[in-house]
KEVORO-170164 format. One record per residue (C-alpha): x negated, y, z negated. Coordinates in pm, whole numbers, plus 50000, padded with zeros to 5 digits. Layout:
N
     x     y     z
     X     Y     Z
...
% end
This chain:
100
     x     y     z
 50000 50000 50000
 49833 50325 50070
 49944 50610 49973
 50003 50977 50136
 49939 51295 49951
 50002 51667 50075
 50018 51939 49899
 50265 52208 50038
 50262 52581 49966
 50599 52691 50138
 50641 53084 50237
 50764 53293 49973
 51157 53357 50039
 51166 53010 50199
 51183 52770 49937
 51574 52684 49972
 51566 52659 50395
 51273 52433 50386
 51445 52185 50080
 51751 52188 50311
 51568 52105 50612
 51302 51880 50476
 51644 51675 50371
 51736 51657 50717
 51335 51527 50877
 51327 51293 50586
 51537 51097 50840
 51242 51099 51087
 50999 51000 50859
 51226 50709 50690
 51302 50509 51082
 50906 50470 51105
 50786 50095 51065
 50544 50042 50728
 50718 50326 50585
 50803 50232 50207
 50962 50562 50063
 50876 50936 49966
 50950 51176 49705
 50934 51556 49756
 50833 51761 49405
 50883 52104 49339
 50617 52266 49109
 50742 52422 48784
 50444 52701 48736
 50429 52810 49091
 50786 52822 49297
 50636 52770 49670
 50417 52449 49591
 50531 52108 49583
 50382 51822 49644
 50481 51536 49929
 50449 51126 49834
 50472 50914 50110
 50425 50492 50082
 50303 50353 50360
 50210 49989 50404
 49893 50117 50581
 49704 50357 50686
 49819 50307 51046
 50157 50368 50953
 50138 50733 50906
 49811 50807 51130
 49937 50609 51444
 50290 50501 51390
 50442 50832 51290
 50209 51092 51393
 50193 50942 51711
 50577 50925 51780
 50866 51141 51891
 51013 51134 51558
 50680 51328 51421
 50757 51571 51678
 51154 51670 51508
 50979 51639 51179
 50700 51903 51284
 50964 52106 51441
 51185 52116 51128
 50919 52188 50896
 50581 52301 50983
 50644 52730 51076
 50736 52695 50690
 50367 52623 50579
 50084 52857 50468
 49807 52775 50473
 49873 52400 50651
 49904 52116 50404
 49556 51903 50405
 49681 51531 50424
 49512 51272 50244
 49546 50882 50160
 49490 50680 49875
 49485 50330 49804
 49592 50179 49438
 49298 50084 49175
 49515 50043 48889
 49887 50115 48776
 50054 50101 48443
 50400 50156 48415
 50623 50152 48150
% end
């Protein structure tokens, strides 16, 4: 399982348009094979930053699979003019979890 980590500073005024729309490209990103599930977080000390979780089953999955398909292309439409500065994007792979 690897898993995708961006975090987003939305423009200032935006916040509410891009929570509404990033509702409507989660369906984009959901359809995409080796996709396991996301979770969008809103930051309580700063109101434009959240953070984006996406499971993938690998790597491949969001590099080729998604990025590489027509469904990246609504997704990028719906969401990235609402960036700034872009998001850096970056995987990780479990070590160790410990739930309760």
């Amino acid at each position: 399982m690897i898993l995708e980590v961006a975090i987003l500073f939305v423009k200032k005024g935006e916040e509410k348009q891009f929570e509404n729309d990033f509702k409507i490209a989660s369906q984009y990103i959901s359809s995409i094979k080796g996709y396991s599930g996301h979770s969008l977080r809103k930051c309580i000390e700063q109101e434009n930053k959240y953070i984006l979780l996406v499971d993938w089953e690998k790597l491949e999955d969001h590099t080729i699979s998604f990025r590489q398909s027509e469904h990246y292309l609504e997704w990028k439409k719906l969401l990235h003019h609402y960036y700034d500065p872009f998001p850096i994007v970056e995987h990780f792979e479990m070590i160790l979890e410990n739930k309760k």
